[in-house]
N, C-alpha and C positions, 0 to 999 in steps of 0.2 A: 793819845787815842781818844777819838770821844765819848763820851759818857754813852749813849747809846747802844755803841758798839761793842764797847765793853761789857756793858750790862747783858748783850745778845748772846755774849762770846762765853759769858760765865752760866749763861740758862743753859748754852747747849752743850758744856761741859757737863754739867750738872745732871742734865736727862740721859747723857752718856757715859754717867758714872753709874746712873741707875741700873740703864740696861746692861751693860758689862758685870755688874755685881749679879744683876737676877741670873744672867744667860750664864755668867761663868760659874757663879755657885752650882748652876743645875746640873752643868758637864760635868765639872768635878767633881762633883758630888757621886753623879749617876756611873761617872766612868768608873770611880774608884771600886764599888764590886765588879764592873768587868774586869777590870785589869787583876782582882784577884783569882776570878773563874777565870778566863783565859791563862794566865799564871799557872795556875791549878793542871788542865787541862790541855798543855801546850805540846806535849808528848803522845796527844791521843790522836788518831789520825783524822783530816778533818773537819780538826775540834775550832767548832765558833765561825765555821763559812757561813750558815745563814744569819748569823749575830752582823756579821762585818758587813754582807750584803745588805741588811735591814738597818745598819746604822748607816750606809752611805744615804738613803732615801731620807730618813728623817732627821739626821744631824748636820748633814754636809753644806747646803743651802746658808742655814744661819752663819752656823764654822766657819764657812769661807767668806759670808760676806764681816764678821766678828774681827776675823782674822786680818784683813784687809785694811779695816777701819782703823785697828791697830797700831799696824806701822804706820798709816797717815798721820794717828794722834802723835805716837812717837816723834814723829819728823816735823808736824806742827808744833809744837811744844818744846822743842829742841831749846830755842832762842830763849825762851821763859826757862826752862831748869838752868843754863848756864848762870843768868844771873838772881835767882833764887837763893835761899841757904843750904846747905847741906843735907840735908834732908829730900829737900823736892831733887836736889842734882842725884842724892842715892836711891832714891824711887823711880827717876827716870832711866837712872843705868841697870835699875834691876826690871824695869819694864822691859828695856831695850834688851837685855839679854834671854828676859826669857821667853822675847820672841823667836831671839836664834836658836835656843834650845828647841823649842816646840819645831821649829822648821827640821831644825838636824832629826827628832824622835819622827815626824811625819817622813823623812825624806828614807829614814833606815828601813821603815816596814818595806817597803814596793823590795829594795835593795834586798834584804832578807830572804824573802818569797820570792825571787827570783835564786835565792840558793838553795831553796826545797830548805830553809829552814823552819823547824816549828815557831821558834820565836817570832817569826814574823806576824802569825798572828796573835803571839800575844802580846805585841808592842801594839797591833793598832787600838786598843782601846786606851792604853798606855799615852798615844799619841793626844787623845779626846780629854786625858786627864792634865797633861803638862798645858793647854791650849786654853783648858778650866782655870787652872793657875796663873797663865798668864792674864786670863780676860780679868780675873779679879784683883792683880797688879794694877789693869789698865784703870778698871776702875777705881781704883785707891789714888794713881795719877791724876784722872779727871775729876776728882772729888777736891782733892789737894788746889788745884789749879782752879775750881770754884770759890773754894773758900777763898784763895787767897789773892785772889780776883776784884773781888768787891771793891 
């Protein structure tokens, strides 16, 4: 590959380890006390519709384009953990998986709340925190793949 290219390909791992570390720490971060309020409050009647309504407006936008980015990195990067050491291959499969995670914990709320159960709302900020942990997987991946890029 040429030196250029490569140099390209490791700056914008690099900026996209950044942002993954910023965005996913704050989800995680932010969601972890909803997911205990919600938790808390999951029995009460409800409990957390204008939380869930006010988090589609201001989370969902980044979320979904985060989310997206994601599996692209995933599925780019495939070719590079195969022949990497042990390490980049076990970061990449613990990326990979806790994409499916995050998709199964997103895909059960709608599922839930369609059976009039309360858990449903209190998986979706639950959904906001496993999506936090993925993003800062992803960027642990694109940090790895910078470094060892050079």
């Amino acid at each position: 590959m040429n030196p250029e290219r490569r140099r390209f390909r490791t700056l914008i791992a690099a900026f996209g380890a950044l942002v993954y570390a910023l965005f996913g720490l704050r989800i995680f971060l932010s969601s972890l006390a909803s997911v205990i309020v919600a938790v808390r409050d999951a029995a009460a009647p409800n409990g957390g519709v204008a939380a869930v309504s006010f988090a589609l407006d201001v989370i969902f936008l980044p979320y979904a384009l985060l989310a997206i980015a994601a599996v692209i990195a995933n599925v780019m990067l495939r070719s590079w953990a195969r022949g990497a050491d042990s390490r980049a291959r076990t970061l990449h499969r613990t990326q990979r998986w806790s994409i499916v995670l995050a998709f199964a914990v997103m895909l059960a709320v709608p599922a839930l709340m369609s059976m009039n159960s309360p858990w449903g709302v209190g998986l979706f900020p639950l959904t906001a925190l496993v999506w936090g942990a993925s993003f800062v997987v992803t960027a642990a991946l694109l940090g790895l793949y910078a470094l060892r890029s050079r």
